[in-house]
C-alpha positions in Angstrom: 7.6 90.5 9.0 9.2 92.7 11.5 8.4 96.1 12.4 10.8 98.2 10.6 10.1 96.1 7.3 6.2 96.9 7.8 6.9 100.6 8.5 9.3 101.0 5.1 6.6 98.9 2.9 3.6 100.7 4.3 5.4 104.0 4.4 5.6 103.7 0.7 1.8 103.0 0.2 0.4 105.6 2.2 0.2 109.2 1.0 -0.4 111.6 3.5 -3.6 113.6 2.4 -3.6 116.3 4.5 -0.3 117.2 3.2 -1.2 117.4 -0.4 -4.3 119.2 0.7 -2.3 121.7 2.3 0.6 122.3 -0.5 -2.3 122.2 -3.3 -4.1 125.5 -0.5 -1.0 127.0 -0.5 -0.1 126.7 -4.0 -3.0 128.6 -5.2 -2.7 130.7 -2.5 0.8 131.9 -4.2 -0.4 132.2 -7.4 -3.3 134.7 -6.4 -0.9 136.5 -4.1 1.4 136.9 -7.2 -1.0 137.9 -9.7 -2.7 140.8 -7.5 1.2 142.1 -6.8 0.3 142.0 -3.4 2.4 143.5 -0.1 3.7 146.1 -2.5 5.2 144.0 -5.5 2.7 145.6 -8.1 6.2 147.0 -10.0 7.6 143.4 -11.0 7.0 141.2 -13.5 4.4 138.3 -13.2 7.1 135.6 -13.6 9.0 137.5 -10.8 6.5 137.3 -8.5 5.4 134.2 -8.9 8.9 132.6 -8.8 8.9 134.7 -5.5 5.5 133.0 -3.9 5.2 130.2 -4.9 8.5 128.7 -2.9 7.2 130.4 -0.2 3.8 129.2 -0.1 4.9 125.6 -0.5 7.8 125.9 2.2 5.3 127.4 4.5 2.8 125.0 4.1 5.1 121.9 4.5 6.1 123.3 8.1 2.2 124.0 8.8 1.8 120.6 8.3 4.6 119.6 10.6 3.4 122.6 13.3 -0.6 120.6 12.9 0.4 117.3 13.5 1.7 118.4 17.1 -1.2 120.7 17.5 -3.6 118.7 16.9 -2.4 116.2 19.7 -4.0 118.6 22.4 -6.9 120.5 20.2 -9.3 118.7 17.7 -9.6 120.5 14.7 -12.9 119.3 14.0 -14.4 120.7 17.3 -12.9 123.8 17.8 -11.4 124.7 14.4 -11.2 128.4 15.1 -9.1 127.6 18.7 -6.7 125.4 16.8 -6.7 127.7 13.6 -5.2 130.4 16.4 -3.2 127.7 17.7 -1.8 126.8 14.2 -1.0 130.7 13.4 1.1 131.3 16.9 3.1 128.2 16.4 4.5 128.5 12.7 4.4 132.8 12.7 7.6 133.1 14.5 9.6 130.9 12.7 8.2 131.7 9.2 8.8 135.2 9.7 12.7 134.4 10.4 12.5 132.3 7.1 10.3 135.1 5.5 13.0 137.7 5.9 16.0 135.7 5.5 14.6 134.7 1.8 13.2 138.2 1.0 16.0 139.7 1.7 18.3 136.8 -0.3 15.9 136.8 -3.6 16.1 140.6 -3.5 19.2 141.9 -2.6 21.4 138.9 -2.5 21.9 138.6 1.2 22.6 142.4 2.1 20.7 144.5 4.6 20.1 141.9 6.4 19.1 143.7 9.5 17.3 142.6 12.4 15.9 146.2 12.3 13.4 144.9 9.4 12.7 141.8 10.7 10.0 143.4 12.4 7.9 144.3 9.7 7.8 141.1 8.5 5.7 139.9 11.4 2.5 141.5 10.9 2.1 140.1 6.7 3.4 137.1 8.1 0.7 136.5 10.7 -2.1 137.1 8.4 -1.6 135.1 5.3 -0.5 132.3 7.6 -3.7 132.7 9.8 -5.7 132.9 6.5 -4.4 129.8 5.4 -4.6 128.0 8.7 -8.4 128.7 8.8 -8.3 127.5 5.2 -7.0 124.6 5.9 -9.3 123.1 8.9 -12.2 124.3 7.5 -11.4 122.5 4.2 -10.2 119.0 5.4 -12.7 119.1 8.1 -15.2 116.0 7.5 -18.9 115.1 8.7 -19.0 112.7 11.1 -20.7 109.7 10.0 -21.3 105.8 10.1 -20.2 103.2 7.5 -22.7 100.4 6.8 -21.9 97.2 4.8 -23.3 97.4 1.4 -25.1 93.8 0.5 -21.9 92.8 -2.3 -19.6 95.0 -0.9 -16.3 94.2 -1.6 -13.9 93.4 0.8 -12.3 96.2 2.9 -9.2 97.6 1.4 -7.3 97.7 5.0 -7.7 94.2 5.3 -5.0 93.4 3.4 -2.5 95.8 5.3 -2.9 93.0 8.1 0.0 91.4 9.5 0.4 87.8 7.9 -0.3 86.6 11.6 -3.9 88.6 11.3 -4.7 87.6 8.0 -8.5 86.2 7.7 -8.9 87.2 11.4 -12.0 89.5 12.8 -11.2 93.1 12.8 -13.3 94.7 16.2 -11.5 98.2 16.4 -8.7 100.3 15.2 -6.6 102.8 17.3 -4.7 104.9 16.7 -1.2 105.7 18.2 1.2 108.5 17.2 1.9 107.7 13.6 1.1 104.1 13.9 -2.7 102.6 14.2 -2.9 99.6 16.8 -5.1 97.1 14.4 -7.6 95.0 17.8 -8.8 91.6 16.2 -9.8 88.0 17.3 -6.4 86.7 17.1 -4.7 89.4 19.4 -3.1 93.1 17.9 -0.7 94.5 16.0 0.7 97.7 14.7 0.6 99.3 11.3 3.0 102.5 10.2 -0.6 104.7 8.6 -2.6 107.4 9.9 -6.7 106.6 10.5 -7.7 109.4 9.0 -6.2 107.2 5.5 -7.5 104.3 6.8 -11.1 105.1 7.4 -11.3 105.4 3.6 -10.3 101.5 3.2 -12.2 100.5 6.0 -15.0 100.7 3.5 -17.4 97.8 3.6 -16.6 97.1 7.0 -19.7 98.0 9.2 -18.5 100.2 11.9 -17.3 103.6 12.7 -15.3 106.7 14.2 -15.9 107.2 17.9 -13.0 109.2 18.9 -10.6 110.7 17.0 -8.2 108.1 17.6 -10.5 105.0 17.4 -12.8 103.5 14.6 -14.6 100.5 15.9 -16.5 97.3 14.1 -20.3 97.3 15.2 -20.6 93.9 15.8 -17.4 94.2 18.4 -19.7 96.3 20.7 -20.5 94.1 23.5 -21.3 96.9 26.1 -22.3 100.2 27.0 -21.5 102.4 30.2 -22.0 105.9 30.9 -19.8 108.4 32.8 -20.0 111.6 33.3 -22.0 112.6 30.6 -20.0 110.2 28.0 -20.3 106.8 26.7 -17.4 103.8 26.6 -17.9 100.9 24.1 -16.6 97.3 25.3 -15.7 95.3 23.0 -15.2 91.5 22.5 -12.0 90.5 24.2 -12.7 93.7 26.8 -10.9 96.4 24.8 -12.8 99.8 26.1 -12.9 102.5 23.4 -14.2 106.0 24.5 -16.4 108.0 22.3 -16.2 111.4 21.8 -19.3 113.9 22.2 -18.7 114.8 18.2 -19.1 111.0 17.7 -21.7 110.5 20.5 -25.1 112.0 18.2 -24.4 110.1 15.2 -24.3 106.9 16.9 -27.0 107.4 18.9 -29.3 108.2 15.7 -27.9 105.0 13.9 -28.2 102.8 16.9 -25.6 101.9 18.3 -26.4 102.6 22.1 
């Protein structure tokens, strides 16, 4: 199977959490801002207002999601949420407060005033409800880092079967990941998958391994060697693939013995 068919077929299968996370934050978020009448809409109708934020909140939150996925290749949410909840809010204010006032002032009065006089004061409500829902956000799809054991009975991994037919029944050691793709490292030599490994640590379930970076999950039984550097750890595996891990990684595997 070639690369383009295994990116349309797995494309289909994998549903981006964090997104629906986000739209489902947002969404609510909307419907309270509606019902309190905030930023001075107290005078309209419930309907009104709601047909008003809820487009809003849903638009906004589908660019958060594209302004995250490029933020969160230089800051890891998980260590320093509050640094890339700032992040976050400086990247998408800008733009959202263009959008902001070129919808308000569509919805409201049906394209006229539009001034660049008032775009101004949409900045500073802009700002805040998007670095509200930032923090929201990261702090709400943050998980603990942890180890996966395999259960006596378990049932085979779920990921396995997203192998490439060339992999099938091989050895999985590690998993890395690469833009949106995850490099899949096993007996019989690698391949690529179109999925993110924050979806696929959920079907690597009954595997015995774990994270130990944000872009690696790794098979215990893989781990051949350990070396220290500077204060951190690197994992060689069978075959001779290095995988670094992370200090957030670094405690847990200490306490569950892995080095």
């Amino acid at each position: 199977m070639s690369l383009t068919e295994r990116h349309s077929r797995t494309f289909s299968l994998t549903l981006d959490r964090g997104l629906v996370k986000g739209l489902a934050v947002s969404g609510a978020a909307g419907v309270v801002l509606a019902f309190t009448g905030a930023f001075g809409m107290t005078g309209m109708g419930f309907t009104h207002r709601v047909t008003y934020w809820l487009p809003l909140m849903l638009i906004g939150a589908a660019w958060g999601h594209v302004c995250a996925r490029q933020v969160e290749r230089w800051i890891d949410f998980d260590r320093r949420p509050w640094l890339g909840a700032l992040a976050l809010t400086a990247a998408m204010s800008l733009p959202l407060t263009l959008f902001v006032w070129a919808y308000t002032v569509w919805v409201f009065e049906g394209g006229r005033y539009a001034t660049l006089e008032r775009l101004v004061y949409f900045l500073l409500p802009v700002t805040v409800v998007t670095g509200v829902l930032s923090v929201l956000n990261i702090f709400l799809q943050r998980e603990p880092v942890q180890t996966q054991a395999a259960p006596a009975g378990a049932a085979p991994a779920r990921f396995l079967d997203r192998l490439p037919p060339k992999l099938r029944g091989a050895s999985l050691r590690a998993v890395e990941s690469e833009d949106h793709y995850l490099r899949v490292h096993t007996d019989r030599g690698s391949d690529l998958i179109l999925m993110r490994l924050s979806d696929a640590l959920s079907e690597l379930e009954g595997l015995e391994g774990a994270q130990t970076h944000r872009s690696w999950w790794v098979a215990r039984d893989a781990v051949r060697d350990v070396s220290r550097s500077e204060g951190r750890a690197t994992f060689t595996l069978d075959g001779g693939v290095e995988v670094p891990v992370s200090r957030r990684y670094a405690k847990a595997l200490r306490e569950a013995g892995w080095y």
